[in-house]
N, C-alpha and C positions, 0 to 999 in steps of 0.2 A: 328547300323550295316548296311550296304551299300549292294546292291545288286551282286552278283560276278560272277562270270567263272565256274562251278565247272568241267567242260572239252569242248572239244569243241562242239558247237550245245544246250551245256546245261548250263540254268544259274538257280542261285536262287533269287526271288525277292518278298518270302513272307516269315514273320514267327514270331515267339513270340518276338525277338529281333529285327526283321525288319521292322514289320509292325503294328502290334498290338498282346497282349500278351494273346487273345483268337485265336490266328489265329494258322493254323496247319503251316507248311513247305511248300512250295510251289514253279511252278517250269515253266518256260519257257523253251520250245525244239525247235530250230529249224534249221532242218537240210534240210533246204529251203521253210518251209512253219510253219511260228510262230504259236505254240499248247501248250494252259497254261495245267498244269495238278494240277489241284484244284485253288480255290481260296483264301482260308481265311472265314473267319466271314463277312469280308466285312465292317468293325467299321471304318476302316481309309482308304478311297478311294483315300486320294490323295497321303498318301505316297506309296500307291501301285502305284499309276501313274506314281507318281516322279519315282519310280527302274524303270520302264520299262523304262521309258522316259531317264534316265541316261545311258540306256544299247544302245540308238540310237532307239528304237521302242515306237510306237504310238500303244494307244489301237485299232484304226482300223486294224493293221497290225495283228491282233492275228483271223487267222481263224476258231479256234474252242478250247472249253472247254472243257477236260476231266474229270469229277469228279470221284475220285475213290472209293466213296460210299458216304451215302446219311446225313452224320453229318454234324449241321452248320459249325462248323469251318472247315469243306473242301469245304462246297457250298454255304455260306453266301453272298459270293461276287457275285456270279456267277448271282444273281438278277439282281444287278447293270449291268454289263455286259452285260445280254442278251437287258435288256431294254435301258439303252443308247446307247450301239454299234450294236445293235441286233447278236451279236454275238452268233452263234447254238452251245448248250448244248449238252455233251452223258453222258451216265449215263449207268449202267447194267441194264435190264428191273426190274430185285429183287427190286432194291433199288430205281428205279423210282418212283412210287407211293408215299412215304412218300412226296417225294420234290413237286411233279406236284400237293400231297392235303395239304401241310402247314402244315404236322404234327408234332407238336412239341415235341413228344414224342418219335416218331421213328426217326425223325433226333438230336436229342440230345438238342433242341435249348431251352429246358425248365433246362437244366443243367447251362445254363447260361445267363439264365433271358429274353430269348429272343424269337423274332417271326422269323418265317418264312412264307413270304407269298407263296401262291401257284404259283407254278413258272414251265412251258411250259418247258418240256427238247425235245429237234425235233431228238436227238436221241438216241435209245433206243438201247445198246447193246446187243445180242443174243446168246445161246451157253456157251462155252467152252474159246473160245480161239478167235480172231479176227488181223487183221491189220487196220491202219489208215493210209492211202495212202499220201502221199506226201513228196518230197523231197528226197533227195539224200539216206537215209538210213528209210526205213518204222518203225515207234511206234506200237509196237505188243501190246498186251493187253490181258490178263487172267485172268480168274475170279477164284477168290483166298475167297471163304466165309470162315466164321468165327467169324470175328469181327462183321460184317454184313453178312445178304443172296448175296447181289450181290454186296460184297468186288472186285476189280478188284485190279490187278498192271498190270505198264507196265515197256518195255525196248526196248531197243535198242543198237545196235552196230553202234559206230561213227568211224570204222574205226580203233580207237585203245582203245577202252573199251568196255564192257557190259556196259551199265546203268542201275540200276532198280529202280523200284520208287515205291518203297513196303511201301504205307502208312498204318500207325495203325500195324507195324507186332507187336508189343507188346502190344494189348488190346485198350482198356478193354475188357469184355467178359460180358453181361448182359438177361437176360432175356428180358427186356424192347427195345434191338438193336434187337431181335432174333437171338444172336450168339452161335454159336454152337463151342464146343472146337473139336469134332472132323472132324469136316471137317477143322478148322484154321489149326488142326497137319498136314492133307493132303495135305493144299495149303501152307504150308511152307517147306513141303518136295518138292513140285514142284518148288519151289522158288529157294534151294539147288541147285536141276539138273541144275537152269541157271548154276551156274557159275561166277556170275556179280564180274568184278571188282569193281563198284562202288555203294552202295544202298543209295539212296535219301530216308530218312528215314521220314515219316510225323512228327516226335515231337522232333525226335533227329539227324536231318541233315546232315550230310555227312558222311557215313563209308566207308572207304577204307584199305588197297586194298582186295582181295577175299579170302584170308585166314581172315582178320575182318568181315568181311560180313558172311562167313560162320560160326564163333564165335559169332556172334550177334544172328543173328536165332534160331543158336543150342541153347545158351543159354537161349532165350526164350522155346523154344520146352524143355527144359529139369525142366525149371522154372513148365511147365505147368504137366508134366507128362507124354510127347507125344514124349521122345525120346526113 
């Protein structure tokens, strides 16, 4: 599968069928300044190269990594990254910790045979709710726990859609992640309130338009006992 469009400002160029079949969904923004939002596992570096490179963009062109919580297969890659392009990491300060000491426990990376070294994120998101400044329409970002303590998503409006990029909204739920189901019900009812025409889904990639989005979550929230 080939990297794509999935509207304007937003492409996808990671995922089980893209890049390697531990890797979550993954996702290029930019709406004037290139911000990858997760990585992968990180197993297959070049075919991640190759999508971006096929989209007309060079990894130096990518100013910053959003990880939307601290499991390897969304921050796998992001090693590689920081250290050959020195590309600056954010992360929610919650979920910081596990990445910056290599714990393979609380980032999931013993689920799947693997290590994480301890790995320098330069920044730490704070609060509730945040922007990431650049480019014609701002990456808003909220911390959505649950799955993890410092689960974030983000969105944005390109003008003619919402975007969200609600990774992991269907689980898992573990004691070993320290997820909590009721705060996940809370941060999927705030998820709701967007609205989003489109959600970039970490495992199950693109639903459209906002009556499926809003079917999708429900269905999870209802799955769980939290509607």
């Amino acid at each position: 599968m080939k990297p794509f469009k999935v509207t304007e400002g937003v492409f996808q160029v990671g995922g089980p069928d893209m890049t390697a079949p531990e890797d979550c969904c993954f996702f290029l923004v930019d709406m004037g300044r290139p911000i990858l939002i997760d990585t992968g596992a990180g197993g297959d570096r070049r075919r991640f190269l190759n999508n971006i490179e096929d989209l007309g963009y060079s990894p130096r062109d990518i100013k910053l990594v959003v990880l939307t919580h601290c499991h390897i297969d969304h921050v796998g890659g992001a090693v590689f990254l920081a250290d050959k392009y020195k590309i600056p990491l954010a992360i929610h300060e919650l979920d910081a910790p596990p990445v910056e000491e290599g714990d393979t426990r609380r980032t999931a990376a013993n689920w799947y045979g693997m290590t994480l070294p301890p790995t320098r994120v330069k920044n730490h998101l704070r609060g509730e709710r945040g922007v990431i400044e650049g480019g014609a329409s701002p990456l808003r970002w909220m911390h959505t726990p649950g799955h993890t303590p410092g689960s974030i998503s983000l969105y944005l409006d390109n003008g003619m859609y919402r975007v969200l990029f609600g990774q992991d909204i269907h689980g898992p739920f573990y004691a070993s992640f320290g997820s909590d189901l009721d705060d996940w019900g809370a941060s999927m009812r705030a998820l709701l309130d967007l609205e989003a025409d489109i959600l970039c889904e970490g495992h199950f990639g693109i639903i459209r338009p906002t009556s499926e989005v809003r079917s999708y979550i429900e269905g999870y929230l209802r799955n769980y006992g939290k509607l």
